[in-house]
Backbone as JSON Lines, residues from 0, in Angstrom:
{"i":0,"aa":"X","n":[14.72,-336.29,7.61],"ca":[15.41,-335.9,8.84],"c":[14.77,-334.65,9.4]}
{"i":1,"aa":"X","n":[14.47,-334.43,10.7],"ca":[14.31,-333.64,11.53],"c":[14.88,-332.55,11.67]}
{"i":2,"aa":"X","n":[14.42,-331.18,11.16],"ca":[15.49,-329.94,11.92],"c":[15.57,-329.7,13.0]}
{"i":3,"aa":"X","n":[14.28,-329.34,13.49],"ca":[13.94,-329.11,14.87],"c":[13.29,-330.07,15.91]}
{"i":4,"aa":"X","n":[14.03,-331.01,17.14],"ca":[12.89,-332.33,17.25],"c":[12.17,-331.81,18.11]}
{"i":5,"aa":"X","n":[12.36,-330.73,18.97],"ca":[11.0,-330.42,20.2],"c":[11.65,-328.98,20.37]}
{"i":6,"aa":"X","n":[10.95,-328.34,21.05],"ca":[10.82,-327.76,22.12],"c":[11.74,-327.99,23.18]}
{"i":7,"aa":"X","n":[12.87,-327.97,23.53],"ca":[14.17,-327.83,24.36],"c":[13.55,-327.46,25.95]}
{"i":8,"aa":"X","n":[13.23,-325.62,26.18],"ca":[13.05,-325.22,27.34],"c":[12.41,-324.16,26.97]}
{"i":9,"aa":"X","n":[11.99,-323.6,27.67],"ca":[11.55,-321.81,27.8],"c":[12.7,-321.36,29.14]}
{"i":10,"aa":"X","n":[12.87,-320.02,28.37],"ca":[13.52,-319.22,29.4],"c":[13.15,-318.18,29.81]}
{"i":11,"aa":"X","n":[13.1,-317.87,30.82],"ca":[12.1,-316.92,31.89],"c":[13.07,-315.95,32.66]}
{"i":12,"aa":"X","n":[13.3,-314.63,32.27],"ca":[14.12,-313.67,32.68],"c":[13.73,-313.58,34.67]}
{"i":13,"aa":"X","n":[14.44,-313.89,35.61],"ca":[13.82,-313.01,36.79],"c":[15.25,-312.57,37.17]}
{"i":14,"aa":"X","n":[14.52,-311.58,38.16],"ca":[15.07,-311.03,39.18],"c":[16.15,-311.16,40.15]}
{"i":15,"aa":"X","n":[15.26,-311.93,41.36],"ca":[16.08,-312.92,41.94],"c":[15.77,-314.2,41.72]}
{"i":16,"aa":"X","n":[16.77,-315.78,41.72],"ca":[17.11,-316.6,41.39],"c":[16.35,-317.17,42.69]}
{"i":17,"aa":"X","n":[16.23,-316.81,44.16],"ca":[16.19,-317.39,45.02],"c":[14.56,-317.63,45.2]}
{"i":18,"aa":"X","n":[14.31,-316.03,44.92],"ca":[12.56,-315.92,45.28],"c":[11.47,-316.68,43.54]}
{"i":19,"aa":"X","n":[12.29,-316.29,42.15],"ca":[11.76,-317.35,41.53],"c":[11.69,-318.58,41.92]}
{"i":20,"aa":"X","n":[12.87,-319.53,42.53],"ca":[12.81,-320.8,42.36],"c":[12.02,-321.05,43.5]}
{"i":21,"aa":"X","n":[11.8,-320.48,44.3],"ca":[10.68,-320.73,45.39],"c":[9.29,-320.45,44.72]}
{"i":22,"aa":"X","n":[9.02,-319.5,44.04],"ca":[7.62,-319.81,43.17],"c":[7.46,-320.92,42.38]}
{"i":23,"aa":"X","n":[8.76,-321.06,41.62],"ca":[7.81,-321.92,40.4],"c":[8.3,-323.34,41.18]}
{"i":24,"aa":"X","n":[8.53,-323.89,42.34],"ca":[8.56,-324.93,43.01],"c":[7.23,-324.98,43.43]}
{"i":25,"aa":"X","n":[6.62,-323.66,44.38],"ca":[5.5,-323.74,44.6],"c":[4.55,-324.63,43.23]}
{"i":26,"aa":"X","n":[4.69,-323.8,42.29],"ca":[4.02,-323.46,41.35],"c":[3.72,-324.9,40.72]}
{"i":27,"aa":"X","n":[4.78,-325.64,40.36],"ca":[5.47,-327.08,39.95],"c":[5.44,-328.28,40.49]}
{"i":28,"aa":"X","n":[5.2,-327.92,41.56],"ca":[5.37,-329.1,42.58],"c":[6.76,-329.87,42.76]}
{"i":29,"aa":"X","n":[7.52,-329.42,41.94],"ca":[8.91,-329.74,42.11],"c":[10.26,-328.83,42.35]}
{"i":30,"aa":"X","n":[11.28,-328.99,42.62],"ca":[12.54,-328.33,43.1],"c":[13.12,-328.4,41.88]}
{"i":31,"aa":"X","n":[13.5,-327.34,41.33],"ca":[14.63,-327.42,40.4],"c":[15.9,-328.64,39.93]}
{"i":32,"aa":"X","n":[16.52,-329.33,39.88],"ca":[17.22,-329.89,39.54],"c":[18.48,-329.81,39.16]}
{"i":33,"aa":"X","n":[18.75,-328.89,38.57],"ca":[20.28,-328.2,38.52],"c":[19.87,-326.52,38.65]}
{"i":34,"aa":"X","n":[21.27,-326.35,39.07],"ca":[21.62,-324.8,38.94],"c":[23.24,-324.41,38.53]}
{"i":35,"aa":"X","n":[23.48,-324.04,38.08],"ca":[24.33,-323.37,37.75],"c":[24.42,-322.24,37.28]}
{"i":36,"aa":"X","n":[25.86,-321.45,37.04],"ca":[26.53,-320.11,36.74],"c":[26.77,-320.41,35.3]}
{"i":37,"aa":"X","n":[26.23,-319.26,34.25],"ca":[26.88,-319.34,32.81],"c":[27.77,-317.93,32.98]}
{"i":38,"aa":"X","n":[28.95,-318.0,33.3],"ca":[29.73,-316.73,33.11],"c":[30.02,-316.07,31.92]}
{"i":39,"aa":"X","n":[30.22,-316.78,30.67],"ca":[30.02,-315.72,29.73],"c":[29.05,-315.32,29.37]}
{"i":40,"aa":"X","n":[27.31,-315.54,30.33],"ca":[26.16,-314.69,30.05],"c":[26.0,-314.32,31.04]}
{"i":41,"aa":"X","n":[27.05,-314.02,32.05],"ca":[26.4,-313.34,33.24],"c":[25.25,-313.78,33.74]}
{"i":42,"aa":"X","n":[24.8,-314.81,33.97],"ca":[23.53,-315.47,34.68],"c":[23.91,-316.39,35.64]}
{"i":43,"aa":"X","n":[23.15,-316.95,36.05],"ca":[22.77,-318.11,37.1],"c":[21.69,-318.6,36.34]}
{"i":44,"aa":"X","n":[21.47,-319.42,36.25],"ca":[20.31,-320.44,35.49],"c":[20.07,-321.23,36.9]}
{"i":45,"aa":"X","n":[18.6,-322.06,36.46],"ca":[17.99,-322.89,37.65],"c":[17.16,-323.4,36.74]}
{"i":46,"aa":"X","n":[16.9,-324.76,36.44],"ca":[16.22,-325.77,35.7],"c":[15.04,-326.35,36.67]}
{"i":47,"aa":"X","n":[14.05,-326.4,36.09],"ca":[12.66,-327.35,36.14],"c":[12.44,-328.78,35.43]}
{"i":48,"aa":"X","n":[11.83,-329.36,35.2],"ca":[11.95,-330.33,34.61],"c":[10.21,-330.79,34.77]}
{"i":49,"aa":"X","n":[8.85,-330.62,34.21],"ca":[8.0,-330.99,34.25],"c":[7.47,-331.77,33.03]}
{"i":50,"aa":"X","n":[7.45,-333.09,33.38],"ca":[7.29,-334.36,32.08],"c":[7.94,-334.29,31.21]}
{"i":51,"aa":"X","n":[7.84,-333.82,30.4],"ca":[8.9,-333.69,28.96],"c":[8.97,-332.4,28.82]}
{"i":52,"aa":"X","n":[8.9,-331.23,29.4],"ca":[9.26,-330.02,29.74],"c":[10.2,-329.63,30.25]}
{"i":53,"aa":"X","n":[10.91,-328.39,30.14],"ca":[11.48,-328.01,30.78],"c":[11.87,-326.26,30.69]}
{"i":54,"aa":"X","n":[11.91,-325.86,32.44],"ca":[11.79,-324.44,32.35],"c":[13.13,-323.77,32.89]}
{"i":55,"aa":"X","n":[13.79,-323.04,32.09],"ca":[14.74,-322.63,32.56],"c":[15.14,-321.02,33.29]}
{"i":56,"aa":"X","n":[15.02,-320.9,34.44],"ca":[14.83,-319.25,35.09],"c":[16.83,-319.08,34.75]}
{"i":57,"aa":"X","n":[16.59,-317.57,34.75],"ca":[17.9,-316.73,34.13],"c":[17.7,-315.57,35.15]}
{"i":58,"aa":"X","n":[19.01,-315.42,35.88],"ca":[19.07,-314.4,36.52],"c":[19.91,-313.45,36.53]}
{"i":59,"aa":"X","n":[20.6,-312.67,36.16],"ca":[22.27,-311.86,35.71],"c":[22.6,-311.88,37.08]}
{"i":60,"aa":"X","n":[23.92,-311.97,36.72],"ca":[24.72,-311.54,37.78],"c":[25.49,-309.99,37.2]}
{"i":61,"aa":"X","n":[25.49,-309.19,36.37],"ca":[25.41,-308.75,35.75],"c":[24.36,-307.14,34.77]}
{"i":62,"aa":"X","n":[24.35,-306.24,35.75],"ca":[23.3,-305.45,34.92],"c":[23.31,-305.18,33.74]}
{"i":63,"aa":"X","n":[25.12,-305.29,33.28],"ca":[25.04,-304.83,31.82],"c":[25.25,-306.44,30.93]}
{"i":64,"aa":"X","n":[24.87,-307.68,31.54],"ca":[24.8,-308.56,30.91],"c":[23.33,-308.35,29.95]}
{"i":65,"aa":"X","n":[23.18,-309.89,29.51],"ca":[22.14,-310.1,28.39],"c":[20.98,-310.03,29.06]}
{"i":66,"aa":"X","n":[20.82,-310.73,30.04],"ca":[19.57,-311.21,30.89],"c":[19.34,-309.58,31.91]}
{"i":67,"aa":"X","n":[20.37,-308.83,32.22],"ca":[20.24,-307.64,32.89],"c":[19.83,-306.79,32.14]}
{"i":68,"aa":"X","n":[19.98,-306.66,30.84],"ca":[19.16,-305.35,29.6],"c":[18.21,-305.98,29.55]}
{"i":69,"aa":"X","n":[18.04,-306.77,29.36],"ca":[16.75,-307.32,28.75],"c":[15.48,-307.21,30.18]}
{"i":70,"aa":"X","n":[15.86,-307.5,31.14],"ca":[14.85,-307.06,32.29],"c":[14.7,-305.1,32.42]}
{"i":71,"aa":"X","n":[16.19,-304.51,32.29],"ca":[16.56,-303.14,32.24],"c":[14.95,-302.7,30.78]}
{"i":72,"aa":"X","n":[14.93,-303.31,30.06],"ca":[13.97,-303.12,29.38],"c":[12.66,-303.43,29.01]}
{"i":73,"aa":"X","n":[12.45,-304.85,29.34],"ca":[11.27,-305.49,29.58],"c":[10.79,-305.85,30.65]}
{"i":74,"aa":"X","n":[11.46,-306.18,31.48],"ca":[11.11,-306.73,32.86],"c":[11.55,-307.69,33.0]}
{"i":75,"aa":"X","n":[10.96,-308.53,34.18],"ca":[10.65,-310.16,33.66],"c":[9.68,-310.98,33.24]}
{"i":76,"aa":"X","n":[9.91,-312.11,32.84],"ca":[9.25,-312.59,31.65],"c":[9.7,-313.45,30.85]}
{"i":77,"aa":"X","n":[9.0,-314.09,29.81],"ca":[9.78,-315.25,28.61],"c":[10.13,-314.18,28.03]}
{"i":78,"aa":"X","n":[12.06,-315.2,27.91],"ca":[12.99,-314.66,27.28],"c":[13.29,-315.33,26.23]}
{"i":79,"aa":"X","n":[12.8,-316.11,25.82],"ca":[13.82,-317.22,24.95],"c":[12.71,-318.61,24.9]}
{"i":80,"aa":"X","n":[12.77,-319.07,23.44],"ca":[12.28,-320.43,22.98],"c":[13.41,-321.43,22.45]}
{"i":81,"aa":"X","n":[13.64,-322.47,23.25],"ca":[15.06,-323.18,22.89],"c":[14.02,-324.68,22.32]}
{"i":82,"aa":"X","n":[14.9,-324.83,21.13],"ca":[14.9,-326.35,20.55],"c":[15.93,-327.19,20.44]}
{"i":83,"aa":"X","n":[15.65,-328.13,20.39],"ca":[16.5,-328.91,20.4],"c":[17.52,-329.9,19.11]}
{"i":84,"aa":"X","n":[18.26,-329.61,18.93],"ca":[18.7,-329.77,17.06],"c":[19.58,-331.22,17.75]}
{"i":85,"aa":"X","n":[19.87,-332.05,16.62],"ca":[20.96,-333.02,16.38],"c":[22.36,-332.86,16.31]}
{"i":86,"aa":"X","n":[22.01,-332.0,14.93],"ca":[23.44,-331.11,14.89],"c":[23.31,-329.26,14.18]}
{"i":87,"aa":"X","n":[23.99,-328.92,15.3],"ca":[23.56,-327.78,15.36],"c":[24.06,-326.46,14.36]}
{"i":88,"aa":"X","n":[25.33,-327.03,14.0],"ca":[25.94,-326.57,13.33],"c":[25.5,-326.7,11.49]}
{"i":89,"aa":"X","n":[25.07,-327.9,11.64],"ca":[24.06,-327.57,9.89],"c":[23.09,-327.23,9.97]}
{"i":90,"aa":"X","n":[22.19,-327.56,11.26],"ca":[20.83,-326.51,11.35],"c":[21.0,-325.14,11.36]}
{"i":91,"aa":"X","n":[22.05,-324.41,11.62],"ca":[22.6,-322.63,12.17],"c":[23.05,-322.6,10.02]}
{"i":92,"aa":"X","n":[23.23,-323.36,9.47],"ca":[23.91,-323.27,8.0],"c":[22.28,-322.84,7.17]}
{"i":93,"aa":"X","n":[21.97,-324.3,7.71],"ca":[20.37,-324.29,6.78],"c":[19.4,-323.02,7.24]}
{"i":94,"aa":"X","n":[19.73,-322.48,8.19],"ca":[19.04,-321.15,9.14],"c":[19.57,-319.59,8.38]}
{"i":95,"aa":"X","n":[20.24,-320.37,8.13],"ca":[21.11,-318.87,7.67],"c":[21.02,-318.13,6.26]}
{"i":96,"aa":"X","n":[20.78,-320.41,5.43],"ca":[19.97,-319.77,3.77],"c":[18.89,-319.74,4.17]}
{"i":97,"aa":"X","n":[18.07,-319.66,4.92],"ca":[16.58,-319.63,4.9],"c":[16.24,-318.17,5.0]}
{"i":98,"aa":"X","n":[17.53,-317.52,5.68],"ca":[17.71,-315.83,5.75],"c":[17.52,-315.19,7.13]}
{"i":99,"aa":"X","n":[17.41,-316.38,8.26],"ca":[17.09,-316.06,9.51],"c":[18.81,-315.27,9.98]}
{"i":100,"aa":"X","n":[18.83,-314.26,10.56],"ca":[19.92,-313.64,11.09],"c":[20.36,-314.46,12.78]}
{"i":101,"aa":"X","n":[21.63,-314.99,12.14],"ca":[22.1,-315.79,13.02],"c":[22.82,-314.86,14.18]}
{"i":102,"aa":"X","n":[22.9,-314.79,15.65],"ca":[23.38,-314.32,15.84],"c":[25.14,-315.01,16.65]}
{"i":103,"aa":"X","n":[25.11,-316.19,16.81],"ca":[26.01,-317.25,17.18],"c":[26.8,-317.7,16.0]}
{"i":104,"aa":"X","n":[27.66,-317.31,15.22],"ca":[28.15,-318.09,13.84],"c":[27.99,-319.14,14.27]}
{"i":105,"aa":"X","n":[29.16,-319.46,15.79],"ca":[29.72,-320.86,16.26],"c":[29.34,-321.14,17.36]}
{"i":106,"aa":"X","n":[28.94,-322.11,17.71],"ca":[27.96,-322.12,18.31],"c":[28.86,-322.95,19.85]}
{"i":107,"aa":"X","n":[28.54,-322.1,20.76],"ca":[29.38,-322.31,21.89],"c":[28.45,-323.02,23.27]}
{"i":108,"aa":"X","n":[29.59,-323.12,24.51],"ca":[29.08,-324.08,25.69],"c":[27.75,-323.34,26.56]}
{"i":109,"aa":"X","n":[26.84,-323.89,26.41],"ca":[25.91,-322.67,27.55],"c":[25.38,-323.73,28.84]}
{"i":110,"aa":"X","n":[24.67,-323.58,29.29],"ca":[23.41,-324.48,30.43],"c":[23.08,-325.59,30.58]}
{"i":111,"aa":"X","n":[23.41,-326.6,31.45],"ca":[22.94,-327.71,31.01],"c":[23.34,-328.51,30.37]}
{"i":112,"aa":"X","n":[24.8,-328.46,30.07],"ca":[25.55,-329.41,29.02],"c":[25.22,-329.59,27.91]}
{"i":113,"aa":"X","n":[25.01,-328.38,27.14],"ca":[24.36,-328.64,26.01],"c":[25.5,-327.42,24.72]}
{"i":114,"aa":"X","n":[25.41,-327.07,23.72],"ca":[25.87,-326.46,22.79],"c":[25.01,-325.49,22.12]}
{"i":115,"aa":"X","n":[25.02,-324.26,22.1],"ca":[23.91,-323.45,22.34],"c":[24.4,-322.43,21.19]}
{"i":116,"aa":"X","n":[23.15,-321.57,20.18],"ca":[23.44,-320.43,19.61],"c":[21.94,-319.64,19.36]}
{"i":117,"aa":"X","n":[21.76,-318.48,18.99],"ca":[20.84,-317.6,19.1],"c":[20.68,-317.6,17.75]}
{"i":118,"aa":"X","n":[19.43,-317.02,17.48],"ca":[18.6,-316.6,16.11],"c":[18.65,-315.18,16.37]}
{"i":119,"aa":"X","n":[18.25,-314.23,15.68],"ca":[17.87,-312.59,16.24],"c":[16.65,-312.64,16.28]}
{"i":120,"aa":"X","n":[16.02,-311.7,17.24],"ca":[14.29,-311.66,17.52],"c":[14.01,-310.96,16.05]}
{"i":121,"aa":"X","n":[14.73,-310.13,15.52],"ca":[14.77,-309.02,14.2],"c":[14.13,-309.97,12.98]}
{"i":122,"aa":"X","n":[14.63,-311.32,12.92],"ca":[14.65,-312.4,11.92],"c":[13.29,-314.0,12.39]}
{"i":123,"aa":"X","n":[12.73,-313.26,13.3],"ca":[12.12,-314.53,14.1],"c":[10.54,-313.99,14.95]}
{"i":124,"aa":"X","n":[10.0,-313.09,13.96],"ca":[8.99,-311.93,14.3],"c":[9.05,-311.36,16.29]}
{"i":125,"aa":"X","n":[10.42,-311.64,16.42],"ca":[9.95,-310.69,17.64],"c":[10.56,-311.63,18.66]}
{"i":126,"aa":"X","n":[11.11,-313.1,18.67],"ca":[10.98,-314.08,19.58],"c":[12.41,-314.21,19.64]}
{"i":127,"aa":"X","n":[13.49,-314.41,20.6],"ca":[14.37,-314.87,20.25],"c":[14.71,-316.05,20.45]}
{"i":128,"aa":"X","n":[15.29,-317.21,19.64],"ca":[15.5,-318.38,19.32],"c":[16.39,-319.2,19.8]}
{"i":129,"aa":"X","n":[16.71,-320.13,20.51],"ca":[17.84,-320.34,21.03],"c":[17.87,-322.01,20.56]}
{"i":130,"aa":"X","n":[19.07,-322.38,19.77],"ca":[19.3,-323.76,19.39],"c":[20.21,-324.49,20.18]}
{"i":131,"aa":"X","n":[19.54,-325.83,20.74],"ca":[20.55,-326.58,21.6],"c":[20.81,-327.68,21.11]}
{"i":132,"aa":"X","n":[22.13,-328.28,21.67],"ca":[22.56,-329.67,20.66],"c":[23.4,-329.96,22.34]}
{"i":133,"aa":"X","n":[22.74,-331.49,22.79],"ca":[23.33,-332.2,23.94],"c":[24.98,-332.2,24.07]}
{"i":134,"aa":"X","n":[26.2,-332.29,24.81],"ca":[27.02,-332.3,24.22],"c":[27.65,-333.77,24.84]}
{"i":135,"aa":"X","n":[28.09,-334.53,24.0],"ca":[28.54,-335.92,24.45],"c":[29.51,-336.23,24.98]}
């Protein structure tokens, strides 16, 4: 069995939501596909979708949100490597004896209809991790 089956999305910290999605349309040749508000991360998300890819821009609504420190400190930029699990909740178990510092015990609703929890960058040389599980 599979822990990890792909590569989920990349997430890309910007600015504004309006003037990214006009680049990476440029950029893509395509229009985003969904957008939505994650209110308990203070963002706006905006999805790509290139072949079996997919890019997800993050914008706070929020300075003292997640996506607002994290620009407050880095800029913008890749924020996040999301995979895609089966079940997410024994992959976050098996993650946890492996000694990776979980930062999601339980793993809650995020973007995209999916079931979402974090790794720490502290436990993941530097990257932070984001596990998704579709939700049915």
């Amino acid at each position: 069995m599979n822990h990890i089956n792909k590569i989920e999305h990349l997430g890309i910290a910007v600015k504004d939501i309006d003037k990214a999605n006009a680049l990476y349309e440029q950029l893509l040749g395509v229009a985003p596909y969904k957008q939505e508000a994650v209110e308990s991360e203070a963002v706006i998300t905006s999805f790509f979708k290139v072949g079996e890819s997919k890019i997800e821009l993050l914008a706070s609504t929020d300075e003292d949100g997640p996506i607002g420190k994290f620009i407050s400190k880095k800029g913008e930029g890749i924020h996040h490597i999301a995979f895609d699990v089966d079940d997410i909740e024994k992959e976050l178990e098996r993650l946890e004896k492996e000694g990776f510092q979980i930062i999601n015990k339980v793993p809650k609703r995020g973007a995209d209809n999916k079931l979402v929890a974090f790794l720490h960058p502290k436990s993941t040389n530097g990257v932070l991790i984001e596990l998704c599980q579709d939700i049915n």
